[in-house]
C-alpha positions as CSV (number, residue, x, y, z in Angstrom):
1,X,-12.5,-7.1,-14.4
2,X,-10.6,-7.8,-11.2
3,X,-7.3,-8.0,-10.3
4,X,-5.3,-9.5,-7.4
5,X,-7.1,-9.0,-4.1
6,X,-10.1,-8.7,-5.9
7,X,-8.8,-4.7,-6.6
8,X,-9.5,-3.2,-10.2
9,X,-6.3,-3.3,-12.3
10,X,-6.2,0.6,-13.4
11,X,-7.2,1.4,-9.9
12,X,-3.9,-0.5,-9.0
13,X,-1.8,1.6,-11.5
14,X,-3.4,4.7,-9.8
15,X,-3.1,4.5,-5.9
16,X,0.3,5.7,-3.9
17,X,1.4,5.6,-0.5
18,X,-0.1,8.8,1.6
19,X,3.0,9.8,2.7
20,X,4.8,12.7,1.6
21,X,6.3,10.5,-0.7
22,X,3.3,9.5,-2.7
23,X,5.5,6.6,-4.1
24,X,3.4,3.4,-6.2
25,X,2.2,0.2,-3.9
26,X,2.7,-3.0,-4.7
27,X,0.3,-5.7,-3.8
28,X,1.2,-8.5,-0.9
29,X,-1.4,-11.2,-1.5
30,X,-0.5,-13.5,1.1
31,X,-1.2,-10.7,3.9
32,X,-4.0,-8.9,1.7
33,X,-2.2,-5.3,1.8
34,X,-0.6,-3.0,-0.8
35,X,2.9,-2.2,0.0
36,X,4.8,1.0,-0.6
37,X,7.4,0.3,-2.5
38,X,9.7,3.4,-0.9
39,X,8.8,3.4,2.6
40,X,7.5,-0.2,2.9
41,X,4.3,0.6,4.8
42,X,1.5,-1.8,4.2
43,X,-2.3,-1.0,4.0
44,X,-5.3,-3.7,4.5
45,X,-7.7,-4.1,1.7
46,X,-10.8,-5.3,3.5
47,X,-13.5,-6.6,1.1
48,X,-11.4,-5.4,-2.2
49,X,-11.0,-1.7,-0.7
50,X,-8.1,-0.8,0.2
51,X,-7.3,1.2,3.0
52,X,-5.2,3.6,2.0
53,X,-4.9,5.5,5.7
54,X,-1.9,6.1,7.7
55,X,-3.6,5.7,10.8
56,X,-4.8,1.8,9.7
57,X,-1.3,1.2,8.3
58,X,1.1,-0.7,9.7
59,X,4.6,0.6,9.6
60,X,7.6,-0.5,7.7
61,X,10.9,-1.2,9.2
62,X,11.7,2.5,9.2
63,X,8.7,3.8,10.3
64,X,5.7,5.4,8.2
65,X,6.9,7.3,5.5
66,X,10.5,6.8,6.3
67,X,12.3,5.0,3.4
68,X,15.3,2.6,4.1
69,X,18.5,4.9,4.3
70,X,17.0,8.8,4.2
């Protein structure tokens, strides 16, 4: 079964940002990335993989890793 982006749903429930932080992602399917819902980071999922690597990230607005207000 496949989920939005083409990603397995448990695998979904499962994957975390790689930042200290580790917090859940959330998918963005009109820019096909997963979202860290702390820091805001977003990762590409190329081919339903994600890409769950800081150096392929692209950065929220405070930086990677760097949640709003810390």
């Amino acid at each position: 079964m496949s989920g939005p982006l083409g990603l397995d749903p448990i695998l979904l429930d499962i994957l975390a940002c790689p930042c200290e932080h580790h917090a859940p992602v959330e998918v963005d399917e009109p820019a096909s990335t997963l979202v860290c819902t702390r820091c805001r980071t977003s990762f590409p999922v190329r081919d339903a993989i994600p890409v769950m690597l800081l150096d392929e990230a692209t950065a929220g607005p405070n930086g990677i890793g760097n949640p709003a207000g810390e």
